[in-house]
DRENDO-1510 file (C-alpha; in Angstrom, 1 decimal, always signed):
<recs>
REC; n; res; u; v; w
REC; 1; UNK; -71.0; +6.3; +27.7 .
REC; 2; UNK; -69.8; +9.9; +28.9 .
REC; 3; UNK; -72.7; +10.5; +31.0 .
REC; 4; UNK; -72.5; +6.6; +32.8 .
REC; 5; UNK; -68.7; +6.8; +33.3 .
REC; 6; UNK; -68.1; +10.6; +34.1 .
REC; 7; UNK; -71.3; +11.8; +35.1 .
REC; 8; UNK; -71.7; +13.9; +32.6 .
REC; 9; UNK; -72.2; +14.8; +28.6 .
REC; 10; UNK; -69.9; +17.5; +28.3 .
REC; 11; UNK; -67.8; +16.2; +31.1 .
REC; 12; UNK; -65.3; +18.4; +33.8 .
REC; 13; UNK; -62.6; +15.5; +35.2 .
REC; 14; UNK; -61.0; +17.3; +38.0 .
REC; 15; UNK; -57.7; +15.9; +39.3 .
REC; 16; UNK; -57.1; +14.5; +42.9 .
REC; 17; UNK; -53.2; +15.1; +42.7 .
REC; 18; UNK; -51.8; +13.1; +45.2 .
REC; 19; UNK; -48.6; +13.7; +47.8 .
REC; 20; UNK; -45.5; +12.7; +46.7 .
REC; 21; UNK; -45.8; +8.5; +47.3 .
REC; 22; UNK; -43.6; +6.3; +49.4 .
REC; 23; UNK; -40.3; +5.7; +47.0 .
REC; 24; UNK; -40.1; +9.2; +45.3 .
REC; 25; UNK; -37.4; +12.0; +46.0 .
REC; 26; UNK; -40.0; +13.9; +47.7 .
REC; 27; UNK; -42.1; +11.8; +50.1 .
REC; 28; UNK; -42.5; +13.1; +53.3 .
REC; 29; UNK; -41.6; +9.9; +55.3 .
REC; 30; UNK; -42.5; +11.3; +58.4 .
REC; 31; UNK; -46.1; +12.4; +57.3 .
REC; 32; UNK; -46.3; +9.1; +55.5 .
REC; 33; UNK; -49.4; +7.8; +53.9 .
REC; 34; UNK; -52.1; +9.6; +56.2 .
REC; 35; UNK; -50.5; +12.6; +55.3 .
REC; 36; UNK; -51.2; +12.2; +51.7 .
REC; 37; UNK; -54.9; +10.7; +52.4 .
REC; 38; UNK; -55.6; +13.9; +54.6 .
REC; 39; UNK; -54.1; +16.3; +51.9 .
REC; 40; UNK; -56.3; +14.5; +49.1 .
REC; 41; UNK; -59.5; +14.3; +51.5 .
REC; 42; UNK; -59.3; +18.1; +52.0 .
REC; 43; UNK; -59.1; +18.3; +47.9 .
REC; 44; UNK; -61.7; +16.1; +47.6 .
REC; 45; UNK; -64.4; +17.9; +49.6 .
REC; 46; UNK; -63.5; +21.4; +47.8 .
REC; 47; UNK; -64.0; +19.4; +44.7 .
REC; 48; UNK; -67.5; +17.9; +45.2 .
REC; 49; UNK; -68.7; +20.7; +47.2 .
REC; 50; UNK; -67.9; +22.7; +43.9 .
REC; 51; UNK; -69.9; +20.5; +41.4 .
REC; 52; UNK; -66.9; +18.7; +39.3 .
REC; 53; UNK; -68.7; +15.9; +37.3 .
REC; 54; UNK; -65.8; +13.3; +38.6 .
REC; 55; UNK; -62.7; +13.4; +40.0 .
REC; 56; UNK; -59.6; +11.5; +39.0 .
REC; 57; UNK; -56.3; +10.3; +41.6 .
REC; 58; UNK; -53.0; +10.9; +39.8 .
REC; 59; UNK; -49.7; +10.5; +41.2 .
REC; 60; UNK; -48.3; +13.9; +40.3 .
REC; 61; UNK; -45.6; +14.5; +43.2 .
REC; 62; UNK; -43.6; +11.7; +42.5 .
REC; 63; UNK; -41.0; +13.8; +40.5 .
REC; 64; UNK; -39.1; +12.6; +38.6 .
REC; 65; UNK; -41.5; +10.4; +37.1 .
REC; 66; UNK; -41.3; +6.3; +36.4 .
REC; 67; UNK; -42.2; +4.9; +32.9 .
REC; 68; UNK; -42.8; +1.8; +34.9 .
REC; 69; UNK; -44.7; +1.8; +38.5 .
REC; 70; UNK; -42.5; +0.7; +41.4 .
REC; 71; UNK; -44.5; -1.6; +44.1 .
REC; 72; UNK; -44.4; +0.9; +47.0 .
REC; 73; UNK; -45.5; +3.7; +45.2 .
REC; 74; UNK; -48.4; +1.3; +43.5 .
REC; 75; UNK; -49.4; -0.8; +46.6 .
REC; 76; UNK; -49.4; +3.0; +48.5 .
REC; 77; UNK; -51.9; +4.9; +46.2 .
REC; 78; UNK; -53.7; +1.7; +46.2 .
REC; 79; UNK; -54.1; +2.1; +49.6 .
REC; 80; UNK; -54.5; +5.7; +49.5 .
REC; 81; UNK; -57.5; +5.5; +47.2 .
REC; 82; UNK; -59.2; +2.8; +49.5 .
REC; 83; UNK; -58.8; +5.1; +52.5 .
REC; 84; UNK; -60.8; +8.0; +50.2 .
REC; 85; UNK; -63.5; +5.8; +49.1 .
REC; 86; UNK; -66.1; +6.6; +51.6 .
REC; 87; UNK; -66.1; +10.0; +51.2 .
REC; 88; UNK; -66.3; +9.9; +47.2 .
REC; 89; UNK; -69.9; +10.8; +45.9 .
REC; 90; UNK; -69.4; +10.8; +42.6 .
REC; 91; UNK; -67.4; +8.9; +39.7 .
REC; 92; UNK; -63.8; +8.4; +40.2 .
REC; 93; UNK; -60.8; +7.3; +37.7 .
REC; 94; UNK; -57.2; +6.7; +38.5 .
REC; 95; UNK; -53.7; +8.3; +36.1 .
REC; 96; UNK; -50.3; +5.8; +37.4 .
REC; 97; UNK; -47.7; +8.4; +35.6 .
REC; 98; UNK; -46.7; +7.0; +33.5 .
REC; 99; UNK; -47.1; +3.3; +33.3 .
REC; 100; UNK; -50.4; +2.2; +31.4 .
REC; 101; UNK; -50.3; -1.3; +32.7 .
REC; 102; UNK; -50.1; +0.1; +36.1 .
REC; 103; UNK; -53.3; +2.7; +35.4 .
REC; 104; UNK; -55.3; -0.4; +34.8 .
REC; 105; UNK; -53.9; -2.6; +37.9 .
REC; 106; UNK; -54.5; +0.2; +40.3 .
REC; 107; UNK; -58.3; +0.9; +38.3 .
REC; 108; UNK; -59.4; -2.6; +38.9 .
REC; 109; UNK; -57.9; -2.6; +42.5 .
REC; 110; UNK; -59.9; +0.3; +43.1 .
REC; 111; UNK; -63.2; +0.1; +41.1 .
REC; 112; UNK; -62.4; +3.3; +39.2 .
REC; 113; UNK; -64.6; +3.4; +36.4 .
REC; 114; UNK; -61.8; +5.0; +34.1 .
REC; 115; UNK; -58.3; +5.7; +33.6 .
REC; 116; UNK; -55.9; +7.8; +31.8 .
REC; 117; UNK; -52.8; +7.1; +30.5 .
REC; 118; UNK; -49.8; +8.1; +27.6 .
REC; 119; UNK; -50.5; +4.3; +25.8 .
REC; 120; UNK; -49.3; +4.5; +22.0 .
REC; 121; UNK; -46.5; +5.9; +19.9 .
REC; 122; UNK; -42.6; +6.5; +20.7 .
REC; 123; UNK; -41.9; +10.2; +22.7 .
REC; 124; UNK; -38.3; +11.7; +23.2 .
REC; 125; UNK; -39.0; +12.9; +27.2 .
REC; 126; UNK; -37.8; +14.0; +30.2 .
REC; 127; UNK; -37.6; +10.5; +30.9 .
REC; 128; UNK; -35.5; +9.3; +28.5 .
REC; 129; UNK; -37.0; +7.5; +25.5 .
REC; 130; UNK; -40.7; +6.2; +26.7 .
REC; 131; UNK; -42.2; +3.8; +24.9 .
REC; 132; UNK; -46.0; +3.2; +26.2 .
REC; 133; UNK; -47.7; -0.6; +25.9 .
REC; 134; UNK; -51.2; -0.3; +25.1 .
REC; 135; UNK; -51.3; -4.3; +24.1 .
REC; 136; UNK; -50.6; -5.2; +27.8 .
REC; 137; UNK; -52.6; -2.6; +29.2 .
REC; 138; UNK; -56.0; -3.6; +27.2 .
REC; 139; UNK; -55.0; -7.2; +27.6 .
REC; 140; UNK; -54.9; -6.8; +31.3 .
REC; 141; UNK; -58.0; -4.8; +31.2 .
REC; 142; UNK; -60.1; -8.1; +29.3 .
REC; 143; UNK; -58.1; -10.3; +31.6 .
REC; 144; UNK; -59.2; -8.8; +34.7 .
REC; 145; UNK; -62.9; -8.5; +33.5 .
REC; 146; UNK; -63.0; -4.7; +33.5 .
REC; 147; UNK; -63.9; -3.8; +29.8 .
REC; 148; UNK; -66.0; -1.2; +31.4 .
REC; 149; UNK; -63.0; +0.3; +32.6 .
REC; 150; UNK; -62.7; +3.3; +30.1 .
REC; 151; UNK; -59.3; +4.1; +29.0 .
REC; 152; UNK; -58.4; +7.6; +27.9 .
REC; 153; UNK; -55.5; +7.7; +25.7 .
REC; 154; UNK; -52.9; +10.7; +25.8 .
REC; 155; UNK; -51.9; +11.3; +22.4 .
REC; 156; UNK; -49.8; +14.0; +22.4 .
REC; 157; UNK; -47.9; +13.5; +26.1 .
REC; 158; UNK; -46.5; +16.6; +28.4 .
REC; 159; UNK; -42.7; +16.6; +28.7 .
REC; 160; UNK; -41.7; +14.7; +25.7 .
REC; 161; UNK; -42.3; +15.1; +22.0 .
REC; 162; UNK; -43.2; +12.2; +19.5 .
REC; 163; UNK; -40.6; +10.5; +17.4 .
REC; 164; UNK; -42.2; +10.2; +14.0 .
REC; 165; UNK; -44.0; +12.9; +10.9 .
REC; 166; UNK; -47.9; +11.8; +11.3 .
REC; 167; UNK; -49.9; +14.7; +12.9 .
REC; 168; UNK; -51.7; +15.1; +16.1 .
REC; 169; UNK; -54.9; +14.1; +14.0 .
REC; 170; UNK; -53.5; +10.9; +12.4 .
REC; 171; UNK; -51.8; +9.7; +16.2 .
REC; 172; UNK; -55.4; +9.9; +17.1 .
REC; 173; UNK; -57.5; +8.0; +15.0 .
REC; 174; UNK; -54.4; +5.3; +14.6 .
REC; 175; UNK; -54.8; +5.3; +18.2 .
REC; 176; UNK; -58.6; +4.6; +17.9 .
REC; 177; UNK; -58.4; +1.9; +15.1 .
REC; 178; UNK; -55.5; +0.2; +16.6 .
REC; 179; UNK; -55.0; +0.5; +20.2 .
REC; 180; UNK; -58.8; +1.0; +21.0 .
REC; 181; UNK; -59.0; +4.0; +22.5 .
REC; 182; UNK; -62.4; +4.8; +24.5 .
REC; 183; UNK; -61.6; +8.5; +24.9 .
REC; 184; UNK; -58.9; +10.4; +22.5 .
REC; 185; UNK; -57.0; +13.4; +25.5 .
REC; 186; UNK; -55.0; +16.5; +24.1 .
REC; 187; UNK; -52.7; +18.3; +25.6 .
REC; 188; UNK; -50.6; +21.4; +25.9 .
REC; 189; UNK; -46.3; +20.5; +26.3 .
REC; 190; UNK; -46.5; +20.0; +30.2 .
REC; 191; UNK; -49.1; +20.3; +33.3 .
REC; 192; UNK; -51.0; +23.7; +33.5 .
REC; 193; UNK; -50.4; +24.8; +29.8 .
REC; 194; UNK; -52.8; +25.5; +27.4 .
REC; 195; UNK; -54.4; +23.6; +24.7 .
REC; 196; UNK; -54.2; +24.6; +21.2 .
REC; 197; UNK; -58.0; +24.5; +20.3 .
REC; 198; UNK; -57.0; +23.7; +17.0 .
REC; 199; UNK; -55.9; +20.2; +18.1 .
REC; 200; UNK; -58.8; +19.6; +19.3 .
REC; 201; UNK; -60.7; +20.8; +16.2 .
REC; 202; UNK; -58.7; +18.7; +14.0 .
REC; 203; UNK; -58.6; +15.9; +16.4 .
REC; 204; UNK; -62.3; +16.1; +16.6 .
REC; 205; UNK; -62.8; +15.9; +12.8 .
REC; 206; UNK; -61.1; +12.8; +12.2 .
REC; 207; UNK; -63.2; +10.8; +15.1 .
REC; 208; UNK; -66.6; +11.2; +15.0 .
REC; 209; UNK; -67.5; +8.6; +17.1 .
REC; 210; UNK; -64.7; +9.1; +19.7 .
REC; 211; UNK; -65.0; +11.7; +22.6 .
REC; 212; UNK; -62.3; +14.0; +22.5 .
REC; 213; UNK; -61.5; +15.7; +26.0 .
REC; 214; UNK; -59.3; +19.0; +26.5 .
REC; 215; UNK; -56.1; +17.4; +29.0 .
REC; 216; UNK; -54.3; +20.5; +29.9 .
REC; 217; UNK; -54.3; +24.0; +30.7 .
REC; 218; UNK; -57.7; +24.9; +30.5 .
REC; 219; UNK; -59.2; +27.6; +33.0 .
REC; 220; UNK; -62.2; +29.8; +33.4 .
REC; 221; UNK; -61.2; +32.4; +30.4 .
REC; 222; UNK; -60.8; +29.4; +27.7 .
REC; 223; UNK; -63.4; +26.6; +28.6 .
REC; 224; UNK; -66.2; +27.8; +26.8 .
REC; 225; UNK; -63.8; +27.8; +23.1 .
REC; 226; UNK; -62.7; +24.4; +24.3 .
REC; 227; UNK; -66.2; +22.9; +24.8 .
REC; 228; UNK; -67.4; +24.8; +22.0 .
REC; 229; UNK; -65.0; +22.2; +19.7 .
REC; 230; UNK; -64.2; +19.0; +22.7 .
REC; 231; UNK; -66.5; +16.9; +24.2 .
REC; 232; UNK; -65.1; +17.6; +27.9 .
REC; 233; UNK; -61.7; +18.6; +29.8 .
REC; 234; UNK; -59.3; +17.6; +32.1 .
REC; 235; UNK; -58.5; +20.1; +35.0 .
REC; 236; UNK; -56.0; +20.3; +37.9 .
REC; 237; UNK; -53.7; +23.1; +38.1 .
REC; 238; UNK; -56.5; +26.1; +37.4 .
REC; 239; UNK; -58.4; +24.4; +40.5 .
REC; 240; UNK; -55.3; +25.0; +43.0 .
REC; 241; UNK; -54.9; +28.3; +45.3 .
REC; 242; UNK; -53.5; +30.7; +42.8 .
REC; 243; UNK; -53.6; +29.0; +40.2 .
REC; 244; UNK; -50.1; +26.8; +41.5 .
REC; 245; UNK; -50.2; +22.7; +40.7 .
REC; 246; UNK; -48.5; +22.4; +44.2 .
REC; 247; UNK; -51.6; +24.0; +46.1 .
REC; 248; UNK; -54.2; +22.5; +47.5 .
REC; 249; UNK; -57.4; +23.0; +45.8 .
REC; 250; UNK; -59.2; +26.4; +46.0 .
REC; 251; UNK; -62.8; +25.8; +46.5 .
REC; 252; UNK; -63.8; +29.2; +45.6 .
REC; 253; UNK; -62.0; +28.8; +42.4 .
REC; 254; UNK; -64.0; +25.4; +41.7 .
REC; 255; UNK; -67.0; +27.0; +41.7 .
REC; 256; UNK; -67.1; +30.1; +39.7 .
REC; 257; UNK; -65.2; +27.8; +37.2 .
REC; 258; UNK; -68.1; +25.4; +37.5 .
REC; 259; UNK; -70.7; +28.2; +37.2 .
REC; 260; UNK; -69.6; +29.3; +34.0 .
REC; 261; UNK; -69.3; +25.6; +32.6 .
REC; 262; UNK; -73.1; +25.2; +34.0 .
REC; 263; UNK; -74.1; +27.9; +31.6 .
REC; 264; UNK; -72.6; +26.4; +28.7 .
REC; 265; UNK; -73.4; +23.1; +28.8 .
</recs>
C-alpha cells in the first residue's frame, strides 16, 4: 500500500503549503488565486526536482484555522489544485485544516490518492474545543467510491492537547480498530517541532500492521532515528529557505535532505 499510494516504502510526503485562501485574515486579494497557484508551482518544481516521494496541498496560511471548511476557501484550493495538476509527476494528497469531511471532499474533487486529517478524539486547542468526525468523513469516503482514498489519521494534533488519560499509544490503535485508520501520523505540539521518537516507538509497537509516519519537525539531523523506528515522515517547514514555514521551498535544502534519506532507505 505505501509504495502504490506514496511512491515509496519508507515514504518522504513533502508539503505543498498553500497561500493564504480567499476568506482568511491574510489573503492577498489583489494577488488572488494565481498568486497562490504561482507560489505553489514554484514549490512544486523545487520539490520534484529534489526527489520527494509525493507531495501533499495543505491549506496552512489560512490563520486562524477553521474546524469546519468555509466554501470559498474549499471551492478555491479546489481550484488551485486543478490549475497544478499538469505539472504534478508524482503522487499527490490533499490536508483541509482542519475539517476531515472537507479533506475527503476536496480528495475526491481532486483525485488525490490520500489525505490527512485530525479525525478522532476530543482536543482543548487554539481553536476552541475541536471535536473531529471520522464517521462522516469515512462515510463520505465509501459514498463517493474512493475507498482507495488513504486517510492518514493525526492522533496527537499540533495546537491543542487531548481531553482524556489514554496514551498516545492507546489513541492509536483505538483509532485503528474503530475509526479505520489507513495510516496512524505523530506529531510534535505545532508545525516545525520535533517528534518525540519515542511516540513513534511505542506507537509503532501497538500496530503492527498499521504504517506509522513521523508528522512534524523532522529535518536532516533526525531522519535517520525516525526511519530507523517509523515507516515514513511528513515534512514542510525543514524544506523552506532557512528553515521558516513561511518561505518558499529551498531546493537546495530538498536535496541534500533527500540524499541522506536515499542512503538510508
Amino acid at each position: 500500500m505505501l509504495k502504490e499510494t506514496f511512491g515509496s516504502t519508507k515514504p518522504i510526503i513533502s508539503m505543498v503549503h498553500l497561500l493564504p485562501l480567499p476568506g482568511s485574515p491574510l489573503y492577498d486579494a489583489k494577488g488572488g488565486v494565481n498568486a497562490i497557484i504561482d507560489s505553489a508551482a514554484k514549490d512544486i518544481e523545487k520539490l520534484q526536482d529534489g526527489g520527494v516521494d509525493c507531495i501533499m496541498f495543505g491549506n496552512e496560511g489560512d490563520r486562524p484555522y477553521l474546524i469546519k471548511s468555509t466554501p470559498e476557501s474549499l471551492a478555491a484550493m479546489a481550484s488551485a489544485i486543478a490549475a497544478l495538476k499538469p505539472i504534478i509527476k508524482i503522487p499527490f494528497g490533499v490536508d483541509y485544516l482542519w475539517d476531515p469531511v472537507a479533506t475527503v471532499a476536496l480528495g475526491n474533487a481532486t483525485g488525490a490518492r490520500f489525505g490527512r486529517e485530525v479525525m478522532t478524539g476530543v482536543y482543548d486547542s487554539d481553536m476552541g474545543l475541536w471535536q473531529p468526525d471520522a464517521a462522516s468523513a469515512i462515510r463520505l469516503r465509501h459514498n463517493l467510491a474512493r475507498d482507495d482514498f488513504k486517510m492518514m489519521y493525526n492522533v496527537n494534533a499540533e495546537f491543542a492537547s487531548p481531553i482524556g488519560t489514554r496514551t498516545i499509544a492507546q489513541r492509536a490503535k483505538s483509532a485503528v480498530f474503530s475509526a479505520l485508520a489507513d495510516v496512524v501520523l505523530v506529531s510534535g505540539i505545532m508545525t516545525g517541532q520535533a517528534v518525540d521518537t519515542s511516540d513513534i516507538k511505542s506507537v509503532k509497537e501497538v500496530l503492527k500492521d498499521t504504517p506509522v509516519f513521523a508528522n512534524t519537525g523532522v529535518n536532516i539531523d533526525n531522519v535517520k532515528s525516525i526511519l530507523s523506528v517509523g515507516d515514513g515522515c511528513v515534512i514542510g517547514t525543514h524544506f523552506k529557505v532557512d528553515g521558516n514555514t513561511w518561505n518558499a521551498v529551498d531546493g537546495d535544502r530538498v536535496k541534500r535532505f533527500m540524499d541522506v534519506v536515499n542512503k538510508i532507505r
